[in-house]
Residue frames relative to the residue before (quaternion, step in Angstrom):
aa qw qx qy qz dx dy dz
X 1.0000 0.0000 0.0000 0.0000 0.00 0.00 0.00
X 0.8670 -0.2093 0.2469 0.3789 3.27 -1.47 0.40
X 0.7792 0.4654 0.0167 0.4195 3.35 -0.02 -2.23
X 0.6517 0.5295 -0.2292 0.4923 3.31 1.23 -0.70
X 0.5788 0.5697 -0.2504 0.5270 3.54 1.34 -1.27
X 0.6638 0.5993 -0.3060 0.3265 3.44 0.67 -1.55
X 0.7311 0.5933 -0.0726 0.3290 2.91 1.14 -1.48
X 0.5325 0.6325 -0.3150 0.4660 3.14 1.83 -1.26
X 0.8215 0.3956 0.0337 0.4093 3.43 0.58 -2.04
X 0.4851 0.4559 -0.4752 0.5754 3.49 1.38 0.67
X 0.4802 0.4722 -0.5103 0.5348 4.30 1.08 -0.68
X 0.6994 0.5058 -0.3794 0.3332 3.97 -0.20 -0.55
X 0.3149 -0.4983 0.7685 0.2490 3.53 -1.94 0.02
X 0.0179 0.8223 -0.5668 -0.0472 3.36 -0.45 0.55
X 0.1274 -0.7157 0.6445 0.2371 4.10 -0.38 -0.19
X 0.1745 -0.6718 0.7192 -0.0303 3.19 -1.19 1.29
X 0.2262 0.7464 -0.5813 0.2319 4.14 0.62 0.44
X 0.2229 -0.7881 0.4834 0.3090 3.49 0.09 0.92
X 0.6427 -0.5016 0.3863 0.4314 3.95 -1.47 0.55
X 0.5884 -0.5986 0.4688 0.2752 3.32 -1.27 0.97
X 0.4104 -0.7694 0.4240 0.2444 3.39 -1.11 0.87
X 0.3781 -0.8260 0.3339 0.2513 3.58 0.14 1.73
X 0.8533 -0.3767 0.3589 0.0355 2.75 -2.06 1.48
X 0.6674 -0.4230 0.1723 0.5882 3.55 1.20 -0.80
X 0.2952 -0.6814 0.6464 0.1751 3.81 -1.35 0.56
X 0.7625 -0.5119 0.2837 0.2758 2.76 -1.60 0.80
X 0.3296 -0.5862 0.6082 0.4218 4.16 -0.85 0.15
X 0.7921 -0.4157 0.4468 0.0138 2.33 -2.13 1.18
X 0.3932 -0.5733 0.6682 0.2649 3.84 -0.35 1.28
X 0.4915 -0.6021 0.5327 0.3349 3.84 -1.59 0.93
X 0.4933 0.7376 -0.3729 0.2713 3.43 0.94 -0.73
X 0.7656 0.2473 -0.1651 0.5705 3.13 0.81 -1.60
X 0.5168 0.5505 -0.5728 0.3191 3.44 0.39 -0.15
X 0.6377 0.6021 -0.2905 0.3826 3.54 0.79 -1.17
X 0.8345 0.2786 -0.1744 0.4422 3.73 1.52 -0.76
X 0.1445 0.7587 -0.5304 0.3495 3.30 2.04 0.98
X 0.2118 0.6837 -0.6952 0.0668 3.43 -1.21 0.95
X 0.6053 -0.6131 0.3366 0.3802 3.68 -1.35 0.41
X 0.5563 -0.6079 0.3419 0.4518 3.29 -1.36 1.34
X 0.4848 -0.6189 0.5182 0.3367 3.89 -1.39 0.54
X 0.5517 -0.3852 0.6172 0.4079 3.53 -1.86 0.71
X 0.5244 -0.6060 0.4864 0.3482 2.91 -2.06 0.24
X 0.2731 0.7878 -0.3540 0.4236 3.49 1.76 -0.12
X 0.5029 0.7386 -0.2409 0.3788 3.03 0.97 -1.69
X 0.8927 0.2785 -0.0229 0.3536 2.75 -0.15 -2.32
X 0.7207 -0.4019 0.3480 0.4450 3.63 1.27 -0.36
X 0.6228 0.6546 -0.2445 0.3520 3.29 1.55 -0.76
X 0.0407 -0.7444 0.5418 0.3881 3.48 0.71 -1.43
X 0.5987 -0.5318 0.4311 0.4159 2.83 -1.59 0.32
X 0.6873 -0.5129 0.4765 0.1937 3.43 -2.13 0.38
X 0.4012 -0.6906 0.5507 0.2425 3.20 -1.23 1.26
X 0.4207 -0.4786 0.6365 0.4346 3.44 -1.18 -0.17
X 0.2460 -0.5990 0.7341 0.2045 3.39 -1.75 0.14
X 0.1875 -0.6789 0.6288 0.3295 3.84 -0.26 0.64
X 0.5808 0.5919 -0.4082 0.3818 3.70 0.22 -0.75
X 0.5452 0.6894 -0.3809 0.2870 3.64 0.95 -1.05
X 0.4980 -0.5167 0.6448 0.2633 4.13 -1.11 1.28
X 0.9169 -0.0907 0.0657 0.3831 3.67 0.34 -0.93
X 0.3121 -0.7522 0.5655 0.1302 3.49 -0.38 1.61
X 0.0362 0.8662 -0.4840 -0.1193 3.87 0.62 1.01
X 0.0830 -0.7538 0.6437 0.1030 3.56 -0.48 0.33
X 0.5448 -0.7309 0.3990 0.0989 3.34 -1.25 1.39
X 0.6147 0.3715 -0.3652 0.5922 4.25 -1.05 0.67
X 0.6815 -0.5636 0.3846 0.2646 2.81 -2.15 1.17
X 0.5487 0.7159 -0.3588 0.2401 3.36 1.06 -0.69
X 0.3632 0.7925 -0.0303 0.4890 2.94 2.19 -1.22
X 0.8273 0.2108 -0.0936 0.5121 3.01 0.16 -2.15
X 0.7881 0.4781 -0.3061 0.2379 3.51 0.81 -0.35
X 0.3789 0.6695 -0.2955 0.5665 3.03 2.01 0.03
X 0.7618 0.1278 -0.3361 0.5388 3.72 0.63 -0.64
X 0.6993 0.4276 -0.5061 0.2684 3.45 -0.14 0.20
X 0.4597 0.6499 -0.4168 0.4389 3.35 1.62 0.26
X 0.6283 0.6267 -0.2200 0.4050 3.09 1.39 -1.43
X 0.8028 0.4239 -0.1510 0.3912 3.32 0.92 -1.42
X 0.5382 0.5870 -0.2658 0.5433 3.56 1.79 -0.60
X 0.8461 -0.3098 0.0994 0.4222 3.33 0.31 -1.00
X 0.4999 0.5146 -0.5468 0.4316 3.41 -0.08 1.31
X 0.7097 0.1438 -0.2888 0.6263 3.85 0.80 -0.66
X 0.3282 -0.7409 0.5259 0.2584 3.78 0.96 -0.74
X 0.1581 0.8390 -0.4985 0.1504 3.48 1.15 0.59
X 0.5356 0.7048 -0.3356 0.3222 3.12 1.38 -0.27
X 0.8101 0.3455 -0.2039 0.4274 3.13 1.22 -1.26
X 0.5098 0.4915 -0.3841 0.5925 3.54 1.06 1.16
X 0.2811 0.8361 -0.4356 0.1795 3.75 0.83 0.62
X 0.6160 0.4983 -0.2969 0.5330 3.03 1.18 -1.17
X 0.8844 0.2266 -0.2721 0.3041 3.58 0.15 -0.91
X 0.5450 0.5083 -0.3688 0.5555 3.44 1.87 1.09
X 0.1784 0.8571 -0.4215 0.2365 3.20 0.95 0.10
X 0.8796 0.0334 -0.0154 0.4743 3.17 0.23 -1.81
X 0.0850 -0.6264 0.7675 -0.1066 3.71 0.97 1.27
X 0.2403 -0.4994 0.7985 0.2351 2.54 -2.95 -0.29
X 0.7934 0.3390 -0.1055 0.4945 3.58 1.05 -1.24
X 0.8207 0.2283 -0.2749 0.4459 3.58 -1.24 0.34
X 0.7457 -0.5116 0.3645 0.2221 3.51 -1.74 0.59
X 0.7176 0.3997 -0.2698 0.5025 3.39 1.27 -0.75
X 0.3336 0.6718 -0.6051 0.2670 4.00 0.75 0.47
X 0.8484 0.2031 0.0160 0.4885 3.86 0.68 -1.20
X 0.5204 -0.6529 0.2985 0.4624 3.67 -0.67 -0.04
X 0.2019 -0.8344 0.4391 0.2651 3.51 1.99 -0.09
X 0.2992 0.7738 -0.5147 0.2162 3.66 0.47 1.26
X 0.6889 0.6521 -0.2357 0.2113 3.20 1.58 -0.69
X 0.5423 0.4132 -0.5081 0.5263 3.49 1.38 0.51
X 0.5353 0.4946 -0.4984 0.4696 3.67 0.32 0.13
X 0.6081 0.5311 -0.3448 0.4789 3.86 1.00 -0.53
X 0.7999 0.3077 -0.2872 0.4278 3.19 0.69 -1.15
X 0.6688 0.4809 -0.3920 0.4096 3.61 0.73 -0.22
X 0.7527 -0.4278 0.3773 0.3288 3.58 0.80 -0.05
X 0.6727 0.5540 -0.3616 0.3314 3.30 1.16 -1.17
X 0.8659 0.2293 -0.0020 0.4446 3.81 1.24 -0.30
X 0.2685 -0.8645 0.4014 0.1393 3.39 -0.01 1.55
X 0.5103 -0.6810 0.5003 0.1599 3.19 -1.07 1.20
X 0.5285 0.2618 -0.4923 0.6401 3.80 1.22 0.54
X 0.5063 0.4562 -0.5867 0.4374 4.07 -0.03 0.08
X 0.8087 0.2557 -0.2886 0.4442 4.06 0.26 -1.27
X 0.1652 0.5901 -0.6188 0.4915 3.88 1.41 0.58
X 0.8877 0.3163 -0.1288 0.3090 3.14 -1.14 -2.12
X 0.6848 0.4745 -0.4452 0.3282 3.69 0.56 -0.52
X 0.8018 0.3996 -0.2029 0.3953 3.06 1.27 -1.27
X 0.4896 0.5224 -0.4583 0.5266 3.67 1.54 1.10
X 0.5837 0.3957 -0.4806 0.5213 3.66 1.24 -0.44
X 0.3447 0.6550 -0.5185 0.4283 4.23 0.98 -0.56
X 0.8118 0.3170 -0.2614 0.4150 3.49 -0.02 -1.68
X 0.6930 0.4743 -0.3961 0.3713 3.57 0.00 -1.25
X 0.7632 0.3652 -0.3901 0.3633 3.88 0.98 -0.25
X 0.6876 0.4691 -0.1611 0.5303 3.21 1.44 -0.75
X 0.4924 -0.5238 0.5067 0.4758 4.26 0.79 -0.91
X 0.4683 -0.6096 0.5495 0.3273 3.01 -1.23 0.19
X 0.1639 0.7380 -0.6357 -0.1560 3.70 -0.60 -0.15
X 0.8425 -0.2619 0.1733 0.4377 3.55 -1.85 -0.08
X 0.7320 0.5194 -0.2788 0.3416 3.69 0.91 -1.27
X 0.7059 0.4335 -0.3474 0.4394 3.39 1.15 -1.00
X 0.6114 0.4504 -0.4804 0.4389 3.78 0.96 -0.10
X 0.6751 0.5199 -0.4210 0.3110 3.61 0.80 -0.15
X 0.4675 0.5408 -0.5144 0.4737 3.53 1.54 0.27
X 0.9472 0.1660 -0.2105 0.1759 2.93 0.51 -0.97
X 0.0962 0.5720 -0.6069 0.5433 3.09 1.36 2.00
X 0.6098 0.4287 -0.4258 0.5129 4.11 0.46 -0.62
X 0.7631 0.3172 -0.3277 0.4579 3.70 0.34 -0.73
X 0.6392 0.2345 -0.5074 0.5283 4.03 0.85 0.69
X 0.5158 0.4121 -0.6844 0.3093 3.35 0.33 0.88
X 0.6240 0.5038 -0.4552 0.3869 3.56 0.70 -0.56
X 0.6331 0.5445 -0.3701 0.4071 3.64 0.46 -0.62
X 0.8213 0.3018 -0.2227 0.4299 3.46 0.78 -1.04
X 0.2868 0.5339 -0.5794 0.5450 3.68 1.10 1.00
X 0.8475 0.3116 -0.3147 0.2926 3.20 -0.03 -1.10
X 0.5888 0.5724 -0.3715 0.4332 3.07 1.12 0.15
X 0.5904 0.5408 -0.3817 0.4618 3.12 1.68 -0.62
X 0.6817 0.5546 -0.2675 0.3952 3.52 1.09 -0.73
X 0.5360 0.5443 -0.4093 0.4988 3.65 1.43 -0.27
X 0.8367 0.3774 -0.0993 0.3844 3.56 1.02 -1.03
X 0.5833 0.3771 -0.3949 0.6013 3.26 1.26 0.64
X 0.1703 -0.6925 0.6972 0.0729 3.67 1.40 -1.22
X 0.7360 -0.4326 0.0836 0.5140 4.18 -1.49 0.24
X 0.2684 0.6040 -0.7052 0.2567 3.61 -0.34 0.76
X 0.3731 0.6978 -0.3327 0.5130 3.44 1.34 -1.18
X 0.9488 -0.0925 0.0731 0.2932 3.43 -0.52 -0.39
X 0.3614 0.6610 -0.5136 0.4106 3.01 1.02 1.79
X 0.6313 -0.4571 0.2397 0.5788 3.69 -0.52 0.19
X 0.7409 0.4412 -0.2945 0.4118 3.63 0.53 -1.02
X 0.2738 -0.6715 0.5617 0.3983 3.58 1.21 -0.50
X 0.8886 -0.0956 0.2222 0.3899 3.37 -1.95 -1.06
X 0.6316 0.5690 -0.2580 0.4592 3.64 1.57 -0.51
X 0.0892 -0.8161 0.5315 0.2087 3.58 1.01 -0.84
X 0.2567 0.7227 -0.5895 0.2536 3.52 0.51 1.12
X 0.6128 -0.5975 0.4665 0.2232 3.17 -1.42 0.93
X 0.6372 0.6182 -0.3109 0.3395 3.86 1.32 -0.86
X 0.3679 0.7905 -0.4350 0.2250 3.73 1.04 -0.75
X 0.1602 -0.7154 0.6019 0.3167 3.85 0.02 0.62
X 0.3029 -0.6438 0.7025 0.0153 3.80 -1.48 0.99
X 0.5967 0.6293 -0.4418 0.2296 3.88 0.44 0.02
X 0.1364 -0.7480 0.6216 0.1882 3.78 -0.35 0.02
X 0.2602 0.7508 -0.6042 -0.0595 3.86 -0.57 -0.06
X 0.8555 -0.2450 0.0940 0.4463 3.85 -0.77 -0.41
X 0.5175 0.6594 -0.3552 0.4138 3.49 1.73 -1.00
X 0.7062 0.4603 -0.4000 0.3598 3.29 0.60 -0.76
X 0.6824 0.4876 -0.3644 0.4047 3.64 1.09 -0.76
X 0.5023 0.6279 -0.2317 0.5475 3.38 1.37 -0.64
X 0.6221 0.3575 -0.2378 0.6547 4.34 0.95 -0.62
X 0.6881 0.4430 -0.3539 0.4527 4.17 0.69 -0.60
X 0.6149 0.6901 -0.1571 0.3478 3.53 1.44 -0.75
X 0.0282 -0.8496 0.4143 0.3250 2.63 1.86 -1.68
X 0.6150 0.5774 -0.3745 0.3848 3.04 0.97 2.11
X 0.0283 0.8181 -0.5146 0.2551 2.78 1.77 1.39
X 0.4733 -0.5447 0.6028 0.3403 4.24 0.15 -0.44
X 0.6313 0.4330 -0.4240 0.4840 4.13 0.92 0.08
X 0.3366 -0.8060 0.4212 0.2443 4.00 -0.10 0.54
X 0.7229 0.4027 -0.4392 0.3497 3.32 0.74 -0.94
X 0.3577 0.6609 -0.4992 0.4314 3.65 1.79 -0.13
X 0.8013 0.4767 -0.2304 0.2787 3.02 -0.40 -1.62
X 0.6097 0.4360 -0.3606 0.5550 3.68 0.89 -0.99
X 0.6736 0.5010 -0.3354 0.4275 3.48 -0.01 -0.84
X 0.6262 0.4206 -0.2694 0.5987 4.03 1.04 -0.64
X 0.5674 0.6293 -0.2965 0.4405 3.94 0.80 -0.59
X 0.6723 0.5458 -0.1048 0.4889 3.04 1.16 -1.76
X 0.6580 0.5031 -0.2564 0.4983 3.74 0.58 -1.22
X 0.7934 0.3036 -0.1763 0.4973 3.82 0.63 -1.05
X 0.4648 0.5378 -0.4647 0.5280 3.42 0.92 0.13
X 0.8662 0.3263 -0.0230 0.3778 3.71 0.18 -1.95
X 0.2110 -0.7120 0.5471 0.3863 2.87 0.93 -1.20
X 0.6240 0.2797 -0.4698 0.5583 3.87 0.70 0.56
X 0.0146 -0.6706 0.7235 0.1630 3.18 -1.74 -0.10
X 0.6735 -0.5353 0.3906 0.3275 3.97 -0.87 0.57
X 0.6175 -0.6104 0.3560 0.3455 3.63 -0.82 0.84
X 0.4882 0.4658 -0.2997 0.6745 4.14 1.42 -0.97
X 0.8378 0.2660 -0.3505 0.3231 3.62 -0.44 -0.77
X 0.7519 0.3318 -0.4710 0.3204 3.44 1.28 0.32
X 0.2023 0.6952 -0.5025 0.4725 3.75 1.65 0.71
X 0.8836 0.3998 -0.1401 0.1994 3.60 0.42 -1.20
X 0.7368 0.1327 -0.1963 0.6333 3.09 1.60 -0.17
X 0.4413 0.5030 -0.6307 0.3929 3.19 1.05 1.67
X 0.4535 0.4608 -0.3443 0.6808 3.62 1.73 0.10
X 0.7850 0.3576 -0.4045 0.3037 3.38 -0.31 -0.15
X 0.4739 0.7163 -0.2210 0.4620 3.22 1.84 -0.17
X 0.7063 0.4274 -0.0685 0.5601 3.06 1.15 -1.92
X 0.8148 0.4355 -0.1233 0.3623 3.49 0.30 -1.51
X 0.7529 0.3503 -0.1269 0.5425 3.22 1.06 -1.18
X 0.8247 0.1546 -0.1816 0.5128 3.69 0.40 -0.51
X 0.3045 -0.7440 0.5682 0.1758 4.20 1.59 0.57
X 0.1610 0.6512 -0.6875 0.2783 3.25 0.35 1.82
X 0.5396 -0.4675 0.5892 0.3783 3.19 -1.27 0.05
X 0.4608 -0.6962 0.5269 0.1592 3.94 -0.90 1.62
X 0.8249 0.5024 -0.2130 0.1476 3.72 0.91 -0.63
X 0.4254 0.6481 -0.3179 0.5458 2.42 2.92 0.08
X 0.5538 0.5579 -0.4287 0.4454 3.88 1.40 -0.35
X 0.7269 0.5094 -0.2892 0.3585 3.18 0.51 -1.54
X 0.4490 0.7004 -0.3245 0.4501 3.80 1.76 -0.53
X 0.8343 0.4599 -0.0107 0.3040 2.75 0.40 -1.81
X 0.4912 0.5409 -0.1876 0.6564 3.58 2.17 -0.46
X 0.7713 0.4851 -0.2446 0.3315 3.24 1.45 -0.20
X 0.5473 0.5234 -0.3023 0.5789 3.01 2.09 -0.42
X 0.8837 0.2897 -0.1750 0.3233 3.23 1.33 -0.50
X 0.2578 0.7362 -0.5236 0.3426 3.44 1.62 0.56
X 0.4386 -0.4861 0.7452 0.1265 3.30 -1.89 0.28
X 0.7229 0.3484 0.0743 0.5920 3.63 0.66 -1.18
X 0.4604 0.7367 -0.4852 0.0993 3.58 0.89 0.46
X 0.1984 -0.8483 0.4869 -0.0630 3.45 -0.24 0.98
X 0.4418 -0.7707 0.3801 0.2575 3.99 0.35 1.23
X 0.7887 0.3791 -0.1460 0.4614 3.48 0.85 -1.22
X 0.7698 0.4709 -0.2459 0.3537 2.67 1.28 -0.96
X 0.6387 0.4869 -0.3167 0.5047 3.83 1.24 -0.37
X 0.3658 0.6772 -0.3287 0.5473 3.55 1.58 -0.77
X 0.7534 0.4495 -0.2791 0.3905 3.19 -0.15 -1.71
X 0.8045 0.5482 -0.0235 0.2273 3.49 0.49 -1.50
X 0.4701 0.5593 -0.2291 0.6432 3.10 2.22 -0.50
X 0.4200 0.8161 -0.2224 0.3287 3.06 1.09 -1.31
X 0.7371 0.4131 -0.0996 0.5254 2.73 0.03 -2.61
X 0.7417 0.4874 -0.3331 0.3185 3.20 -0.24 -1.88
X 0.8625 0.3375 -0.1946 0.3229 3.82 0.60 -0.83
X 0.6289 -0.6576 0.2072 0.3594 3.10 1.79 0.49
X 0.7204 0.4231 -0.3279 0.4410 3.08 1.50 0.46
X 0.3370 0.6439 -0.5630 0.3936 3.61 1.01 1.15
X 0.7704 -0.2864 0.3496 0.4498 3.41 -1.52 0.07
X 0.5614 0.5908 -0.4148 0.4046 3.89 0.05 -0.25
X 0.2319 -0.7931 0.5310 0.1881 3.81 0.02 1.32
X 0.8381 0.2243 -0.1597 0.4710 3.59 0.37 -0.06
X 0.4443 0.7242 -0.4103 0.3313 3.92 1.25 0.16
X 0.4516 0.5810 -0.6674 0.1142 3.50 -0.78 0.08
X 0.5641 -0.6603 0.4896 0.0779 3.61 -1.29 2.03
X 0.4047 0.6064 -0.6607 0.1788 3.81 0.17 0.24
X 0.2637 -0.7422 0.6156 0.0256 2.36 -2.12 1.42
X 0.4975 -0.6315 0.4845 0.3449 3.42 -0.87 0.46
X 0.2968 -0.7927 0.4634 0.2622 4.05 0.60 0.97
X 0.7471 0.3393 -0.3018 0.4854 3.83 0.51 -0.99
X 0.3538 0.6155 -0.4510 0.5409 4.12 0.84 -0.34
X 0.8312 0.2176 -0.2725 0.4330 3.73 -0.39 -1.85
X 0.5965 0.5114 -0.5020 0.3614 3.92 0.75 -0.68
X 0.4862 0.5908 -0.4667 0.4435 3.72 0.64 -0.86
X 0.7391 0.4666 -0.2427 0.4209 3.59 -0.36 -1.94
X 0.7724 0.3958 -0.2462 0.4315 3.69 0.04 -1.49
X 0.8345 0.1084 0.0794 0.5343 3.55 0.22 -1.58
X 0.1800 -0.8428 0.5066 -0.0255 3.46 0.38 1.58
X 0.7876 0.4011 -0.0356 0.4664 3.36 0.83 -1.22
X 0.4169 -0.7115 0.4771 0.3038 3.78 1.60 -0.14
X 0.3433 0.8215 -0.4053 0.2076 3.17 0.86 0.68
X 0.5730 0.5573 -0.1439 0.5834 3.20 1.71 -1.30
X 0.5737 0.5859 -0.2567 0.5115 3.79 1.06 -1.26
X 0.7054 0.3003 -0.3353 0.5476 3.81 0.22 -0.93
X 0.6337 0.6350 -0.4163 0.1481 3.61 0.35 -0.91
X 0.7235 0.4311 0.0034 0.5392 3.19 1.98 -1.53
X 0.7603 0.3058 -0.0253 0.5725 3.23 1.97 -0.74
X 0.0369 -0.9184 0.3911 0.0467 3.00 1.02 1.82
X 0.6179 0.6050 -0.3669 0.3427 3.79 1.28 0.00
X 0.5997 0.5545 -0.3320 0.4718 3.46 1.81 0.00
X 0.3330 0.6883 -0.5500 0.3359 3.81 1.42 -0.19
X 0.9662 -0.1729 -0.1311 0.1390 3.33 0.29 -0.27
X 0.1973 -0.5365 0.7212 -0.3913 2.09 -0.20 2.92
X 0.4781 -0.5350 0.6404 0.2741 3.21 -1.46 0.47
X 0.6396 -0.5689 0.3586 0.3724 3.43 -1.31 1.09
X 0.5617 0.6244 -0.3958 0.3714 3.81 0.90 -1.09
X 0.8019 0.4716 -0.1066 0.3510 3.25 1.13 -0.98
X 0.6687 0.5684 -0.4444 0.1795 3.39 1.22 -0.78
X 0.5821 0.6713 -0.3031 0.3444 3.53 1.14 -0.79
X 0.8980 0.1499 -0.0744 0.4068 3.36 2.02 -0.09
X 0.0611 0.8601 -0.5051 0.0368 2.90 1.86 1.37
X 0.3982 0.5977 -0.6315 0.2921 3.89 0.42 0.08
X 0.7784 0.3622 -0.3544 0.3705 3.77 0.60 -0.43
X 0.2860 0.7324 -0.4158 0.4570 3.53 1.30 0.47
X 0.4245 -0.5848 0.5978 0.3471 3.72 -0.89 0.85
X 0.7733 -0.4866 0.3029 0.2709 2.73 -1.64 1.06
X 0.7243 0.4560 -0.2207 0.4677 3.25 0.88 -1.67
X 0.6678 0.4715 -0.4368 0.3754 4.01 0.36 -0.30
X 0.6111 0.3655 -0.4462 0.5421 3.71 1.23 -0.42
X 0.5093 0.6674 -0.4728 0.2679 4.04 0.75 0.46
X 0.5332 0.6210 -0.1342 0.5587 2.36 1.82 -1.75
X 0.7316 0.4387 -0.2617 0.4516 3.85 -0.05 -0.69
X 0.0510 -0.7373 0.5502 0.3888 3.79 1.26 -1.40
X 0.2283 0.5751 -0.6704 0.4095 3.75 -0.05 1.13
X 0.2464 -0.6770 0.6708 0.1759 3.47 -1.80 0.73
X 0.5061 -0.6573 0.5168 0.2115 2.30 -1.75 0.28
X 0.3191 -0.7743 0.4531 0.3054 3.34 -1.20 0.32
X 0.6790 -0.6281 0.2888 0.2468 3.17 -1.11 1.24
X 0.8349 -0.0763 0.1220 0.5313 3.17 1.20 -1.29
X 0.3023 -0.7888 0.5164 0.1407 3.07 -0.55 1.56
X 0.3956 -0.7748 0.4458 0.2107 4.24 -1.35 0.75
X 0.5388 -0.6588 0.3707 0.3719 3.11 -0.77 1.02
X 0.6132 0.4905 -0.4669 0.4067 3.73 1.13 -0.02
X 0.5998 0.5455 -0.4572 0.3655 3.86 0.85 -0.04
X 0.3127 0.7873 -0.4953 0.1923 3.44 1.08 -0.29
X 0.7858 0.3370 -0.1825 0.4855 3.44 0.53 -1.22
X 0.5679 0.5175 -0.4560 0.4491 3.28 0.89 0.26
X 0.5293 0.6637 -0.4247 0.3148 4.03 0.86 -0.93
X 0.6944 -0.5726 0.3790 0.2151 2.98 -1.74 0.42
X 0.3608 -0.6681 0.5075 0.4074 3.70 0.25 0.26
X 0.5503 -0.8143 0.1104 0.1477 2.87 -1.64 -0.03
X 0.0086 -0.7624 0.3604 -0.5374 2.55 2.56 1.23
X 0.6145 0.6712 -0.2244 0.3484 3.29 0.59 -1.61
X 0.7447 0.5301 -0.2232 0.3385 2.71 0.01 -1.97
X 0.7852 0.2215 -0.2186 0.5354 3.51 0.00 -1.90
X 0.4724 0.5862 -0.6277 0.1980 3.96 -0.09 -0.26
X 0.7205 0.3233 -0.3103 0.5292 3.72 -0.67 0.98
X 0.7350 0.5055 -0.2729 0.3601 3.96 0.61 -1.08
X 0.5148 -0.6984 0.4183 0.2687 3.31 -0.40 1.14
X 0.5497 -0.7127 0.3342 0.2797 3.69 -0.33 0.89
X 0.5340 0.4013 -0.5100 0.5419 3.70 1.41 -0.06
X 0.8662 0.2816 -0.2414 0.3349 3.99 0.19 -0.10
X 0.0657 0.8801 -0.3093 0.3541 2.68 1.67 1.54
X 0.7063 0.4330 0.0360 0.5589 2.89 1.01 -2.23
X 0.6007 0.5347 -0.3642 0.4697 3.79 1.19 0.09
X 0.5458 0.6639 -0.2647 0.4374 3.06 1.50 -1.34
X 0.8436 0.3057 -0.1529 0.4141 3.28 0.22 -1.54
X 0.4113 0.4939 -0.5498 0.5336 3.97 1.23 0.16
X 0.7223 0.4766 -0.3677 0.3405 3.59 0.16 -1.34
């Protein structure tokens, strides 16, 4: 497990110095030289080119130049590093995380290069809680892949690394309706908006509607973990694998399984519905008390808006709802008396 690994590779002295960048490569075979042509536009290929998303946590722009520009940025010039812990679980803007991991997964940036920087970081600056929590994030990435060398396709069977017989396997409309980002739960839905717009979504917003997937609608985890694959920025085999996994209780952890209470984390994270309007421009206007719970909205105003509804509310959100001050603050006073039957 995890804790165990941590433990293994914290007894050690390791050197993370990343491999020197070699001296010269081999010459070109005439052959291929003879069929060297320039790389194609995506235009080219049929694709066009990419919109920006102003709204977007990260405008990511591809190549090491890229990768080495933000981890310079984030290491030592803004030092975003040494404020991790208490950025961590942002939702909005660039400086919540160190956003290194699609440069990780694509190659463009070795994970013994952000080792050594972020030990030469300490030895000038100290160590404090935040910089050891990156680099607990960088042995989780290592020890997926290790988990993935040593299970290999267990990884991505219903039971995962556990082979249990319980794994729900169904697929039915919820899932298209959670890929859409139109389950009727917002902090879901923004957080699904986000991902297929950008192609990133925040580290909390993917905890929450890979549990809200599994736990709450008993989809089948391997059509999400799919589906994060066609549409990551940052896709990373072991490492998103790994993580569905976890979250659904079927990674290496004998006794893990991540379920989140979805209306709890929207409360904590996005108190004010800020993150919700950003991705969910038809809830702006709901009153903030409300956006995290247009389910209590007459029927007809979430028509008016086109937002669903959700079908069923859990008896664990109870303590999360809106009192009942709450409730009517914002609701126009003819759809008051609908509110409070409903």
């Amino acid at each position: 497990v995890y804790s165990e690994f941590c433990g293994v590779v914290e007894q050690r002295l390791p050197v993370f110095q990343p491999r020197p960048v070699p001296r010269s490569l081999p010459v070109f075979p005439q052959a291929a030289q003879d069929m060297l042509l320039p790389m194609p536009t995506l235009s080219q290929l049929g694709l066009g080119e990419p919109l920006s998303v102003p709204n977007s946590a990260f405008p990511f722009a591809g190549g090491e130049p890229a990768a080495q520009s933000r981890l310079r940025d984030y290491l030592w010039e803004r030092q975003g590093v040494r404020n991790y812990i208490e950025n961590r679980h942002g939702l909005i803007g660039t400086e919540y995380s160190s956003k290194l991991s699609p440069w990780l997964a694509n190659g463009s940036l070795s994970p013994r290069r952000v080792a050594a920087e972020l030990r030469r970081h300490e030895s000038r600056y100290g160590r404090n809680e935040s910089t050891h929590c990156l680099w607990q994030k960088l042995l989780w990435r290592e020890f997926f892949r290790l988990t993935l060398e040593r299970h290999g396709q267990a990884l991505f069977e219903p039971g995962g690394v556990k082979a249990t017989a319980r794994a729900p396997d169904k697929i039915d409309e919820r899932f298209q309706q959670w890929c859409q980002g139109r389950t009727g739960m917002p902090i879901v839905d923004a957080n699904m908006r986000e991902l297929a717009d950008t192609g990133f979504m925040s580290y909390c917003g993917r905890q929450i509607v890979a549990s809200y997937l599994v736990h709450d609608l008993k989809q089948d985890w391997r059509h999400g973990a799919a589906w994060f694959e066609e549409h990551q920025l940052d896709y990373d085999p072991a490492s998103s694998w790994g993580n569905w996994a976890y979250v659904a209780g079927y990674a290496s952890d004998p006794k893990r399984s991540d379920t989140f209470n979805a209306l709890r984390k929207a409360r904590d994270l996005d108190p004010e519905g800020t993150y919700v309007s950003l991705w969910l421009p038809e809830l702006r206007v709901v009153s903030p008390q409300l956006r995290h719970t247009p389910f209590l909205l007459p029927l007809l105003q979430l028509e008016m808006i086109d937002y669903p509804r959700l079908s069923k509310v859990p008896e664990s959100w109870t303590d999360y709802l809106p009192n009942a001050e709450e409730q009517f603050y914002g609701v126009p006073n003819e759809d008051k008396e609908s509110l409070q039957a409903s």
